[in-house]
C-alpha positions, 0 to 999 in steps of 0.5 A, a space after each residue: 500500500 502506498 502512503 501519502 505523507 500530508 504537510 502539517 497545516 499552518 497552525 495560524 490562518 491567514 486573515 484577508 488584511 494580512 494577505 491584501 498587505 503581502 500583495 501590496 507589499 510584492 506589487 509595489 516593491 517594483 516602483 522604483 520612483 524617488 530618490 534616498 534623502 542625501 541631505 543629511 548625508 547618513 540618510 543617504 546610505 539607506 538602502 533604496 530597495 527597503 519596504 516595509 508594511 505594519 498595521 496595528 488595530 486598538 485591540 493590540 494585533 499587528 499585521 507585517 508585511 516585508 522589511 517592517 523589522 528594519 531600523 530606521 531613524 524617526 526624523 520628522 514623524 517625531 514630531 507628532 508625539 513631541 506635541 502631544 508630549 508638550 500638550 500634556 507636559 506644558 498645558 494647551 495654554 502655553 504650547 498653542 499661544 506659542 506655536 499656531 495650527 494652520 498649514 503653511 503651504 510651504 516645503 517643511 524647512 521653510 525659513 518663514 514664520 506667520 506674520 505674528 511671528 509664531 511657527 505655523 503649526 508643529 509639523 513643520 521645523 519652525 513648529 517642532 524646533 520650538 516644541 523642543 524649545 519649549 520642552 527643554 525650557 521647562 525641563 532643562 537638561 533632561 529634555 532629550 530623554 523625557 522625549 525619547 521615553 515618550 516615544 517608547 512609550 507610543 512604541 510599547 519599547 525602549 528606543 534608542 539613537 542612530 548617533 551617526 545620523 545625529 551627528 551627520 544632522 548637526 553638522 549639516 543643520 545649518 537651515 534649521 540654525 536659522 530658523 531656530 535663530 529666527 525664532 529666538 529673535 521673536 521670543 520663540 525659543 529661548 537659551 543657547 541655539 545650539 543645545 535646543 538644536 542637539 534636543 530636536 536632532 537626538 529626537 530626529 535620530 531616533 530609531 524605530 520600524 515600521 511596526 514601530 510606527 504602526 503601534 504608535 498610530 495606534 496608540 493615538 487610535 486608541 485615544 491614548 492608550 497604547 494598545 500593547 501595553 495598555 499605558 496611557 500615554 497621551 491624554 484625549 486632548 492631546 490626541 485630538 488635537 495632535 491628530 487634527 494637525 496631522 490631518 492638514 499638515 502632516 504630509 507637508 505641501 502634500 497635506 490638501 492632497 493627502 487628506 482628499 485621498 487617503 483620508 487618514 491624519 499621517 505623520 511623514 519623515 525623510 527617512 522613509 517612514 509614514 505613521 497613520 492613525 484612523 480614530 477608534 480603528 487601527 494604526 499604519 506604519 510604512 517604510 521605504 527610503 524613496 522619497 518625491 519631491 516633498 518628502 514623502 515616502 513614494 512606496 509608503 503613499 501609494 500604500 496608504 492610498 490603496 489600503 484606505 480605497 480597499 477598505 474605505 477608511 476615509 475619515 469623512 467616509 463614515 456609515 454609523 446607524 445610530 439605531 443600532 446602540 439600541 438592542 432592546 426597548 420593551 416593558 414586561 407585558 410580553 417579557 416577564 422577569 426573571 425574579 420569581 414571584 408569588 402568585 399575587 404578586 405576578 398579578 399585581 405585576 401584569 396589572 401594570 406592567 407598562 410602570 417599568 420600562 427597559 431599555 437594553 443599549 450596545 456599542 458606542 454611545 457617542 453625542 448621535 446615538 445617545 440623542 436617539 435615545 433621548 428622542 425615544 423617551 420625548 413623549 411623556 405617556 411612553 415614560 414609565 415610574 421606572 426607567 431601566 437603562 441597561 449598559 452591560 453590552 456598552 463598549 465606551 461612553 464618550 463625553 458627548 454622550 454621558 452629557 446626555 445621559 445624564 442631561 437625560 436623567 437630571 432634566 428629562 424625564 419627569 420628576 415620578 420616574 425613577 432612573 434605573 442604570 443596570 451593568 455599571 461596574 464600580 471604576 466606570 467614569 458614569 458611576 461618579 456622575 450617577 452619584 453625584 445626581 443621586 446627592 442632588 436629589 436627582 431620583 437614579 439607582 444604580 445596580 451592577 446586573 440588569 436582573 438586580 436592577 429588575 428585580 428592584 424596580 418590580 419590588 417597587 412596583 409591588 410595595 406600592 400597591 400593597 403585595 409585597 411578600 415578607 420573606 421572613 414571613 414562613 409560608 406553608 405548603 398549600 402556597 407552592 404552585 408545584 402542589 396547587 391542586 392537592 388537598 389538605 390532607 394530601 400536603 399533610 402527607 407530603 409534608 410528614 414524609 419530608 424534612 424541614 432543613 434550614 440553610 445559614 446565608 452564604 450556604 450553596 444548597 444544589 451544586 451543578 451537574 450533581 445528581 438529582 436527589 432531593 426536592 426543596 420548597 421554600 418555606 421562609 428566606 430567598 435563595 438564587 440559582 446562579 450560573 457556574 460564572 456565578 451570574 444570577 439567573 433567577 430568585 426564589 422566595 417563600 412559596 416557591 420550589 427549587 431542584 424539582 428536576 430531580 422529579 423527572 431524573 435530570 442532572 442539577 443545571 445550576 448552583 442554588 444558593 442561599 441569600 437569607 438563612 432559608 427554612 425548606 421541605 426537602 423531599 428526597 426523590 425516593 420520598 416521593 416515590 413512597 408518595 406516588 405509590 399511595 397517593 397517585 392521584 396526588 402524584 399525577 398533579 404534581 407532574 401535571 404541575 411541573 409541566 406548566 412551571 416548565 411550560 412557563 419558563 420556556 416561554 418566558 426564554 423564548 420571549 427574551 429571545 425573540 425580544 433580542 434578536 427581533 
């Protein structure tokens, strides 16, 4: 028999982004347009043929293709980092009356200033020269190496310096002598000339990759927070503002051009290298020596042109549906809750089922979905006593949007209703600004879970109209619905055959998947049966039965713990078999009992299934 020998498989797939970067990689690698920067004489010994492609998302994965491992010095790209570093170092203040924000129209190194005398914007020498400046006025001798920890940090590594280039730039830097010397002229630097300009080389002459550049894109994607490490590393000012000069200035004299076809606010420099940020997306790092006649990386700008066009990452070219933030609107006359209730009390409920209302929110709540939501709750007679604003499925919140909200709970809705804001962890920024309204007189509660919250707005419901249950209150036999049917003498039975058991607080009374042995009525105090996650998934008080699958022989699906000390019946199986057998009349009731119970839960499952996903 002859035998086939089967390579063994890549044990990672490769996903269409990676495979679209090595084919753009592989078809751009033949343009053989623009030269190798020789200015700076160091930068001239780059070898041409280098080409290297790094996308890096927020969720931290970076994608490479080609040379992206290769070293190459930063030079202007820099500069994008150094100000949003003298942004939070400095203060907007003092960094924006020093340094302006509007495209020049001239190459990078022009000796020009505006007519009042400050740089155009921080992507230009003049810009970035009194960045520096600024920098290292207020740091002094440290200067250079807070710089160099920034980038690192944009970088999630330690970064070192190409001295050759560093020295190669200050012997040859002569033009940005002058307008540093310009700028001091005019108060925009202040000191020794020469030490401001060691500052801004050493920065320049920082070595990074292409991933580098893609994690530093990232980073500012990632409104600040460095994907890979999860530091932060700029603050949201800061990168909003960074990234709104990148947009009209970061590609030079090629800016106009830049921001009509790629849409992408990006960072250029001679050495080769290209960063590019799209907000709340992902960070794109080229490299390739080979520069136009503006500076810019010929291999690097086709590929961030044809990567924006495959995927349409236009920053202008957005498709958000704001109705999507909202999963679920519903009130309980067709989804009932998960608490169990006794009998009077479930009538009391579908009575005024319309008094709670919930909305279940997903995604991103920004400025547009969070004014939608608002627009949904405008008509007062669809404004319930209690107003359920479920967040457990909310990614981020932005400021707009809390503003909303929270315009939303202290002055929209009318004085009688009640905010209720369920999957709202402890750290979460809304927890503060919920409190403080709380301290306002402002009527909000808060809950972790979306069934705490329920089950507190439908107690509310009960108590006000006179139902509620004492749980402290023993409750007898002839009160279990699993027994409704039987007669006094028949519960008597049952009863005698069974055991009163009671369960301090905290005790887990059924483990899941242990085998089914025991029924338990509950009699006094409340148990919850909760997810091996420890998620709770419904509650039981007195009145109610738990572990009755142990009736038709099915293993525990749940832990049932106590909340409160719990007086129950406990009826193991064999029990009630000896009950079946004299009292079958009885037996048959119970099972016809579950049933309905079962029945019930079922639809109340496929309720809360079609109410998501309808």
């Amino acid at each position: 028999m002859r035998s086939l020998t089967l390579p063994h498989p890549s044990t990672t797939l490769e996903t269409p982004l990676l495979r679209f970067l090595k084919d753009t990689h592989a078809d751009f690698s033949r343009i053989d347009e623009g030269e190798v920067a020789s200015y700076i004489p160091e930068l001239g010994k780059a070898n041409p043929d280098h080409f290297g492609i790094a996308v890096a998302t927020t969720d931290g994965h970076v994608y490479e293709a080609g040379d992206t491992q290769v070293p190459f010095t930063i030079q202007s790209v820099s500069k994008a980092m150094v100000f949003a570093l003298a942004l939070d170092l400095l203060g907007a203040e003092r960094v924006e009356a020093a340094i302006g924000v509007e495209p020049s129209g001239e190459a990078f190194n022009s000796i020009r200033l505006r007519a009042d005398n400050k740089p155009f914007n921080a992507m230009v020498n003049a810009g970035a020269i009194a960045c520096s400046g600024l920098i290292a006025e207020s740091t002094g001798g440290d200067a250079f190496e807070l710089i160099r920890q920034a980038l690192g940090r944009f970088a999630g590594r330690e970064l070192g310096v190409d001295e050759a280039v560093f020295e190669s730039e200050r012997s040859t830097g002569d033009r940005n002598r002058a307008i540093a010397y310009l700028l001091r002229t005019y108060g925009g630097v202040t000191g020794d000339v020469d030490r401001l300009l060691d500052v801004y080389f050493r920065q320049c002459s920082v070595l990074v990759t292409a991933r580098d550049l893609a994690v530093m894109g990232a980073t500012f994607a990632n409104h600040g927070v460095n994907p890979l490490t999860g530091a932060t590393v700029a603050s949201n000012y800061a990168v909003a503002r960074t990234l709104a000069v990148m947009s009209s200035s970061g590609m030079y004299d090629f800016a106009g051009e830049w921001i009509y076809r790629v849409g992408v606010p990006a960072k250029s420099g001679v050495g080769g290298g290209i960063l590019a940020a799209l907000p709340s997306q992902l960070g794109l790092g080229t490299f390739s020596p080979r520069l136009d006649m503006h500076g810019n990386s010929v291999r690097g700008i086709r590929t961030c042109e044809a990567i924006s066009e495959a995927f349409d990452l236009h920053m202008l070219s957005r498709r958000d549906d704001v109705r999507t933030c909202i999963v679920a609107d519903y009130d309980f006359r067709t989804v009932p809750s998960k608490p169990g209730r006794q009998p009077h009390e479930q009538d009391i409920l579908s009575a005024r089922s319309g008094a709670i209302r919930a909305i279940e929110l997903a995604g991103k709540l920004s400025f547009a979905s969070m004014d939608y939501v608002t627009r949904r709750l405008t008509d007062p007679a669809g404004v319930p006593e209690f107003l359920i604003l479920n967040l457990h499925r909310v990614a981020t919140i932005t400021d707009a949007g809390l503003r909303l909200l929270t315009g939303l709970i202290k002055n929209q809705l009318p004085a009688a209703t009640t905010a209720v804001i369920a999957g709202v962890e402890a750290a979460s920024p809304l927890t503060p600004q919920l409190k403080a309204l709380r301290e306002q007189g402002v009527r909000v509660r808060i809950f972790p879970t979306y069934d705490a919250a329920v089950e507190w707005a439908e107690d509310q419901v009960v108590y006000r109209h006179g139902g509620f249950s004492r749980i402290e209150v023993e409750a007898d036999l002839s009160r279990q619905a699993l027994l409704a049917g039987l007669s006094p003498q028949e519960l008597a039975d049952l009863s005698r055959l069974g055991t009163r058991v009671v369960f301090p607080a905290g005790t887990r009374i059924i483990s899941a998947n242990e085998p089914p042995a025991r029924v338990y009525f509950l009699l006094r105090g409340m148990v919850s049966a909760r997810s091996v996650g420890d998620v709770r998934l419904s509650t039981m008080i007195p009145g109610m039965v738990f572990g009755e699958m142990a009736l038709i022989e099915q293993p525990r699906s749940t832990d049932v713990w106590a909340d409160t000390e719990a007086v129950c019946v406990e009826v193991t199986a064999d029990q009630f078999r000896a009950f079946q057998e004299t009292h079958a009349r009885a037996a048959d009731r119970i099972m016809r009992n579950l049933a309905i119970l079962l029945a019930g839960r079922m639809r109340m499952a496929t309720a809360r299934i079609e109410m998501l996903t309808g």
